[in-house]
One Martini backbone bead per residue (centre of mass of N, CA, C, O) as a GRO file, in nm:
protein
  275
    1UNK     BB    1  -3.099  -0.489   0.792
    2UNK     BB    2  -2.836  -0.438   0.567
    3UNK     BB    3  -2.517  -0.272   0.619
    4UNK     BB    4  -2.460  -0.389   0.333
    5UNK     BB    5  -2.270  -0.516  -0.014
    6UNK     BB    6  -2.249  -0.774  -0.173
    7UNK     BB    7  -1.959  -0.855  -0.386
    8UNK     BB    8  -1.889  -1.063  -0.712
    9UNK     BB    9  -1.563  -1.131  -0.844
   10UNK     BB   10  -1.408  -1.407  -0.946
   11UNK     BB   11  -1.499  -1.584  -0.707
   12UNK     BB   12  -1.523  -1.326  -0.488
   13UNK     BB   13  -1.568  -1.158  -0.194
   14UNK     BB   14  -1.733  -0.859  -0.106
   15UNK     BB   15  -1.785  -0.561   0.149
   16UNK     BB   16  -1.986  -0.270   0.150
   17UNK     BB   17  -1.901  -0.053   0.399
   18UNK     BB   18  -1.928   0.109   0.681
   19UNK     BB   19  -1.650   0.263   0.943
   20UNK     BB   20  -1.516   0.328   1.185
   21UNK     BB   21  -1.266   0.556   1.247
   22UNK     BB   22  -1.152   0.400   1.543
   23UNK     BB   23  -1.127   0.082   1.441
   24UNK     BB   24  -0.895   0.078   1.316
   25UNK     BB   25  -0.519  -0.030   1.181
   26UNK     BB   26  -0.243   0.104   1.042
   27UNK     BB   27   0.011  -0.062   0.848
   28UNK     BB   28   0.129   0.248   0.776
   29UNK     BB   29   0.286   0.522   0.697
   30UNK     BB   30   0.278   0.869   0.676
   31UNK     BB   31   0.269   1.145   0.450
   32UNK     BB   32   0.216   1.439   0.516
   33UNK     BB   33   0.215   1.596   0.214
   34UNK     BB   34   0.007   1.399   0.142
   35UNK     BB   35  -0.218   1.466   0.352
   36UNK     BB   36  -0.238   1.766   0.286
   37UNK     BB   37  -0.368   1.723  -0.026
   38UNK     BB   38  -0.613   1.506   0.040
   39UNK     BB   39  -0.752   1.702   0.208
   40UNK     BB   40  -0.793   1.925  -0.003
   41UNK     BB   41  -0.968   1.698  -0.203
   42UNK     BB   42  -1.181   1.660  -0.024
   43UNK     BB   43  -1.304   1.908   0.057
   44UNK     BB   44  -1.347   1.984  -0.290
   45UNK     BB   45  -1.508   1.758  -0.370
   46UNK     BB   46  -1.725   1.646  -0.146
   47UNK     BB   47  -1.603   1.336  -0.193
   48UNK     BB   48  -1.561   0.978  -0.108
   49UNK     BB   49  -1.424   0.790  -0.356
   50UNK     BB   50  -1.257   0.531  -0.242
   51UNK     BB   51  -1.262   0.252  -0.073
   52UNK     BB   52  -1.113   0.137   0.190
   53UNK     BB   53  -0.917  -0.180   0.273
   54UNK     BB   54  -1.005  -0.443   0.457
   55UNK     BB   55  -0.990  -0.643   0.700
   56UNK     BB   56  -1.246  -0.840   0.851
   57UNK     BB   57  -1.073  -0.988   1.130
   58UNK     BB   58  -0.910  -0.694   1.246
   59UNK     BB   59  -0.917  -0.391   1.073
   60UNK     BB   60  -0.724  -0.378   0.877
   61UNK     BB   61  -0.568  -0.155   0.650
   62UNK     BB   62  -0.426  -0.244   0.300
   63UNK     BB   63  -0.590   0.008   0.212
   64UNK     BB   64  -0.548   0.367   0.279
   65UNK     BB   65  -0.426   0.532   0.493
   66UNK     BB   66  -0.462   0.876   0.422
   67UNK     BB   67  -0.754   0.855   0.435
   68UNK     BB   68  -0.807   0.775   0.738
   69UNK     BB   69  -0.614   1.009   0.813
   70UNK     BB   70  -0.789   1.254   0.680
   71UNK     BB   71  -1.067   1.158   0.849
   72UNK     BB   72  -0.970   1.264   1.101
   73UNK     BB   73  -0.903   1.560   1.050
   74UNK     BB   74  -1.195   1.621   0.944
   75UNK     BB   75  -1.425   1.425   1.127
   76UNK     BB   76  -1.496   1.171   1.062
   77UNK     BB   77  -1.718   0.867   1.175
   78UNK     BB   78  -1.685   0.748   0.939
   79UNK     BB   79  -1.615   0.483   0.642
   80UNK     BB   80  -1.520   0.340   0.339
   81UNK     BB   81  -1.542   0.026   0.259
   82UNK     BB   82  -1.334  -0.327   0.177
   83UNK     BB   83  -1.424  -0.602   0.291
   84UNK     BB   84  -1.177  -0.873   0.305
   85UNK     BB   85  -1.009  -1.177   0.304
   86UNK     BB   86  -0.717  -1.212   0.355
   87UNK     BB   87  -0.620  -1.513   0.371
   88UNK     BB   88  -0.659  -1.560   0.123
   89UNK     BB   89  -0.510  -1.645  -0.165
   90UNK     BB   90  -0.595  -1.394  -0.356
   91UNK     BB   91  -0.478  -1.260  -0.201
   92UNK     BB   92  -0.146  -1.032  -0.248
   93UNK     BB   93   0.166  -0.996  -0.115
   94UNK     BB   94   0.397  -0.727  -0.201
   95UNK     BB   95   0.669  -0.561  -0.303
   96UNK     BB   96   0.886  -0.272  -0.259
   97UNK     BB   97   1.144  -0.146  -0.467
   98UNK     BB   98   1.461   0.025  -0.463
   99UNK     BB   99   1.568   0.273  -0.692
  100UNK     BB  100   1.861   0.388  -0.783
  101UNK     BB  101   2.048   0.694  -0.872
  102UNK     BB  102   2.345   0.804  -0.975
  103UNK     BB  103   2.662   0.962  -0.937
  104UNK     BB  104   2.886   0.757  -0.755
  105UNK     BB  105   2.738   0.552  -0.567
  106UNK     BB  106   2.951   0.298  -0.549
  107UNK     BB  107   3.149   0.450  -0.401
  108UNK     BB  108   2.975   0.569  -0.150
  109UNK     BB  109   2.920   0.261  -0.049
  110UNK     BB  110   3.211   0.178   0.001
  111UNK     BB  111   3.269   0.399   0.195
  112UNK     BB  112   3.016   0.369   0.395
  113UNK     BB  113   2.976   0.032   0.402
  114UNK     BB  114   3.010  -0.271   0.621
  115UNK     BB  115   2.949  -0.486   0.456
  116UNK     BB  116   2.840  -0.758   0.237
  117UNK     BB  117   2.982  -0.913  -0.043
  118UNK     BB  118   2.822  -1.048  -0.325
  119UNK     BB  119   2.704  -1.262  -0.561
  120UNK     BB  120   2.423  -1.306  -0.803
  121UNK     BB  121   2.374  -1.609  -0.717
  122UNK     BB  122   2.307  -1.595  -0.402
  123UNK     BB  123   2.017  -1.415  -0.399
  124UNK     BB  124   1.807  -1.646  -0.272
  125UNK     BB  125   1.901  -1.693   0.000
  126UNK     BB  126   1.855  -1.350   0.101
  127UNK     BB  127   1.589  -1.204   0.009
  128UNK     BB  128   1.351  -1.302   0.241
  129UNK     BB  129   1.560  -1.188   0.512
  130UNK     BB  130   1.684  -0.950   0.354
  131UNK     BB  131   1.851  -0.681   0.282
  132UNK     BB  132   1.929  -0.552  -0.072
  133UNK     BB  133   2.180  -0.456  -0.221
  134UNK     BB  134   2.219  -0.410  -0.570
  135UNK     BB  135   2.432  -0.498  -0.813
  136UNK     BB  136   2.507  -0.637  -1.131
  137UNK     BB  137   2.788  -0.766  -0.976
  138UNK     BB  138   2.666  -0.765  -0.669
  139UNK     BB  139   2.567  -0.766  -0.302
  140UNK     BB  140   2.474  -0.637  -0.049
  141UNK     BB  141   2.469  -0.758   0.332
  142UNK     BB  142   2.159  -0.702   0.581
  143UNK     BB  143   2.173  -0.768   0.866
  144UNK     BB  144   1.874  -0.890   1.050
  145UNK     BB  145   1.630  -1.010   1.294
  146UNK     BB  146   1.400  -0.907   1.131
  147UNK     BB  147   1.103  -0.763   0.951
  148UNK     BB  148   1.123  -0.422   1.149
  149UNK     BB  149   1.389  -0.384   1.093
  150UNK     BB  150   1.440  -0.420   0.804
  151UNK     BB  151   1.227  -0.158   0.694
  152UNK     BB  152   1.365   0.064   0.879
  153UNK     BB  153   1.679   0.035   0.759
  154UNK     BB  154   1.546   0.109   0.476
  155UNK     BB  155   1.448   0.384   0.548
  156UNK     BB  156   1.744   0.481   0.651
  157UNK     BB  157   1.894   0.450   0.353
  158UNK     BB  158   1.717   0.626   0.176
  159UNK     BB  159   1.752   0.884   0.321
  160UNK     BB  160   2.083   0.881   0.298
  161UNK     BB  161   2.050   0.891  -0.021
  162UNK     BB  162   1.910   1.158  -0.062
  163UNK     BB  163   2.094   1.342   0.126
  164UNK     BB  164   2.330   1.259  -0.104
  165UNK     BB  165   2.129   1.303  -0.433
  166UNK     BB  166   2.017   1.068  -0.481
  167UNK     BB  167   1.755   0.849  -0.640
  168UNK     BB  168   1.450   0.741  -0.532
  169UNK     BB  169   1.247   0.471  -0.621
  170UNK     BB  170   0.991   0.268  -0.685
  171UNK     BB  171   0.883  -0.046  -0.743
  172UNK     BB  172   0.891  -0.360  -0.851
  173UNK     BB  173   1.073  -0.618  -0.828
  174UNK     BB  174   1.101  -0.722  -1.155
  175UNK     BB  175   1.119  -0.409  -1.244
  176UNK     BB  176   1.422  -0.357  -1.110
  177UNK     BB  177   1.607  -0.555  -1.220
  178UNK     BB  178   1.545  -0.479  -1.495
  179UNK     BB  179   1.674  -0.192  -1.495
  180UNK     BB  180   1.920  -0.262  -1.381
  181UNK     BB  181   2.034  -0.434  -1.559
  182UNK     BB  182   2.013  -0.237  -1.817
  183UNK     BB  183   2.077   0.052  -1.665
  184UNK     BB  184   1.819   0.236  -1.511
  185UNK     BB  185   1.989   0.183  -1.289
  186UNK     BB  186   2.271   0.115  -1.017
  187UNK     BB  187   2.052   0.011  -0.792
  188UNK     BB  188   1.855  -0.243  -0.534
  189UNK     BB  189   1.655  -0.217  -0.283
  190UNK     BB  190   1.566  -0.420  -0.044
  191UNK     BB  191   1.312  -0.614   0.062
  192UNK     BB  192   1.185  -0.831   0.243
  193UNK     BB  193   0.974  -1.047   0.334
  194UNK     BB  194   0.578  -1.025   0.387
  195UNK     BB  195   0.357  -1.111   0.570
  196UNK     BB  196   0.016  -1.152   0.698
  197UNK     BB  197   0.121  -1.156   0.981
  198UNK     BB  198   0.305  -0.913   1.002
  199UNK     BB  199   0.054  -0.708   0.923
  200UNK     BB  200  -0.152  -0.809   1.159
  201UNK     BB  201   0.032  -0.788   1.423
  202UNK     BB  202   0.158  -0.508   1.413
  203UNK     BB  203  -0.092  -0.351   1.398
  204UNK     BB  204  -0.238  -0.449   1.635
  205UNK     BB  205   0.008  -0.334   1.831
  206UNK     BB  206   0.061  -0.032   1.694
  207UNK     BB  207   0.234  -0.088   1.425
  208UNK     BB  208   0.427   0.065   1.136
  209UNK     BB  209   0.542   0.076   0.869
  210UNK     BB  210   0.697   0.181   0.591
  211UNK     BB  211   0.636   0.364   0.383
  212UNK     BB  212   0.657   0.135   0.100
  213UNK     BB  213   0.635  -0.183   0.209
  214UNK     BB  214   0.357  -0.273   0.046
  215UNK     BB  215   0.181  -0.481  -0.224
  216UNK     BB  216  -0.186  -0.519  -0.262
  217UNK     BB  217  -0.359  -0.815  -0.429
  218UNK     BB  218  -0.685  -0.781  -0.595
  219UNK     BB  219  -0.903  -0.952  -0.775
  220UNK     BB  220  -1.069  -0.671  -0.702
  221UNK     BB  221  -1.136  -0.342  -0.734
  222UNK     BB  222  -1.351  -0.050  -0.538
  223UNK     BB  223  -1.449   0.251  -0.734
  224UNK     BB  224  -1.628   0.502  -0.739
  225UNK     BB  225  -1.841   0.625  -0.493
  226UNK     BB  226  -1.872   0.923  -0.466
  227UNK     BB  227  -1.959   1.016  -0.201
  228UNK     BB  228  -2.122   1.245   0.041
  229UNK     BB  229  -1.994   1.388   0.341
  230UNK     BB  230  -2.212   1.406   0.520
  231UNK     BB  231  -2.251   1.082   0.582
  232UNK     BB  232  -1.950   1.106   0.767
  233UNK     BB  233  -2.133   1.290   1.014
  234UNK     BB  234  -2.321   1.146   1.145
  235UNK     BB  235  -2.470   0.973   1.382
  236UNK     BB  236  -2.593   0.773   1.248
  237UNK     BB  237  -2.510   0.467   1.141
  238UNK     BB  238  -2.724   0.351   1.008
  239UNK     BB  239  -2.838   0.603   0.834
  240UNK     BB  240  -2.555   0.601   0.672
  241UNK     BB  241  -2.567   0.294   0.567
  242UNK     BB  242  -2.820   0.370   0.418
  243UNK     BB  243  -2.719   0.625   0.243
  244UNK     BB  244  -2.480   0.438   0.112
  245UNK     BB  245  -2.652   0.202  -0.032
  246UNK     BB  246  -2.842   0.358  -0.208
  247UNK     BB  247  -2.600   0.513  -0.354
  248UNK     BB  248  -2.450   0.261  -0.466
  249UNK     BB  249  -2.757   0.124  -0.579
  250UNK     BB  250  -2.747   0.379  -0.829
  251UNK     BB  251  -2.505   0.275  -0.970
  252UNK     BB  252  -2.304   0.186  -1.220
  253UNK     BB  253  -2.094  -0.067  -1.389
  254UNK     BB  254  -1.774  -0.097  -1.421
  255UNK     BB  255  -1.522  -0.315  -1.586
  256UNK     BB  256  -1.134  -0.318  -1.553
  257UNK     BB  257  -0.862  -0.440  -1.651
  258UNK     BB  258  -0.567  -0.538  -1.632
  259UNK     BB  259  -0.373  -0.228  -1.684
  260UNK     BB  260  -0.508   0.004  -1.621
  261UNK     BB  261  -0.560   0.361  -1.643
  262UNK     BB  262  -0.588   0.581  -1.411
  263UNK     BB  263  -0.444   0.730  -1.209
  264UNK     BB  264  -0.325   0.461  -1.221
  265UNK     BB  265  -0.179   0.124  -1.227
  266UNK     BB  266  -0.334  -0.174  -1.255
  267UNK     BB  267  -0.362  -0.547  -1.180
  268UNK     BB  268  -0.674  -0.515  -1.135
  269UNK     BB  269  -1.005  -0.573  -1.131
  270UNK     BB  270  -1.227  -0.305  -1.196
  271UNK     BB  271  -1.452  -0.157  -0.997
  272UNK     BB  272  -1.688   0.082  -1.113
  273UNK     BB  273  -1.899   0.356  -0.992
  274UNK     BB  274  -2.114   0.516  -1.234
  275UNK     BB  275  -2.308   0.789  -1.258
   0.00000   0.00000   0.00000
């Protein structure tokens, strides 16, 4: 008997099952403060909630990280999955950017950094391969070997900014630049681009990104299996998988369009288990 459940919906096909919490790779690291709230979260409410999503091929975790530091913690045996071919087209990576708010940042940064600065034509020569402070008439340029020295980079800037009181938050690509010219904000610290290559290659080597540093999109993403945290306690793998599979398919299905917002905003469309 099959001990998955495969779902397809827009051409795209994912697979729903558990698997060992030792076998996995996380790709980004976590944050305590994040991981010990997600703790009491699952312990109180006793289901795990949404499937943490996995490359099929490496066992690459590309979403869920906090969820799997969790499961270990907590002591599960499985985790819920949901394994994409990560190499589709359909999957896409892309980053997350830093923009900066604060009175004075402009000043801190010329007296604090002997960087290059250059003007905002010349933005795209530089923006896939290094990291960028980013100002409306133009940006700082931080030479880079490759691209987790880039990342750890900007996680070490990223500090020092907050460290000296100004405001750092994530945002989209294009929409930390429309803040920018805007005005909503002073500068725009970039991440360089992030191949699948990339994210593959350091998990399993046992390296991990600085947390918020990818964001994937996938076809369509499966939450709300609302698990019970028994089921990821037993001993038999078999038996787990039986009745995981029993759960998710005794329960209705709804699709929710790209943009919907149920904890926070989705790119993509939410397939959900209610019910």
């Amino acid at each position: 008997m099959a001990l998955s459940l495969q779902i397809s919906f827009m051409g795209f096909s994912e697979e729903l099952a558990l698997a060992p919490v030792d076998k996995l790779h996380p790709h980004e690291e976590i944050i305590p403060s994040i991981l010990d709230k997600l703790v009491g979260e699952i312990r109180r409410s006793g289901v795990f909630k949404d499937p943490i999503i996995v490359d099929s091929n490496s066992n690459v975790v590309l979403d869920g990280m906090h969820r799997l530091a969790a499961s270990k913690i907590i002591g599960f045996k499985w985790i819920p999955v949901c394994y994409v071919d990560y190499m589709s087209d359909s999957v896409r990576v892309y980053r997350w950017w830093r923009i900066i708010s604060g009175s004075g940042f402009r000043e801190f940064v010329e007296k604090s950094f002997n960087a290059e600065f250059l003007g905002r034509e010349s933005i795209d020569i530089y923006v896939s391969k290094y990291p960028l402070l980013i100002f409306r008439d133009g940006f700082y340029l931080f030479h880079t070997s490759g691209v987790f020295e880039s990342l750890w980079l900007v996680k070490d800037l990223e500090a020092n900014f907050s460290s000296r009181g100004f405001i750092v938050n994530y945002d989209l690509e294009s929409d930390a630049i429309s803040k920018l010219d805007s005005g909503e904000c002073s500068a725009v610290l970039t991440l360089p681009g992030v191949s699948k290559g990339d994210v593959i290659s350091l998990a399993v080597s046992g390296k991990v990104f600085p947390h918020k540093s990818t964001r994937h999109v996938f076809p369509f993403r499966p939450m709300g299996i609302n698990l019970p945290l028994n089921v990821l306690f037993m001993d038999s793998f078999e038996e787990a998988s039986l009745m995981f599979l029993n759960h998710i398919k005794s329960r209705a299905v709804r699709i929710y369009p790209p943009g919907s917002i149920l904890d926070r905003k989705y790119d993509e469309y939410l397939y959900v288990f209610e019910g």
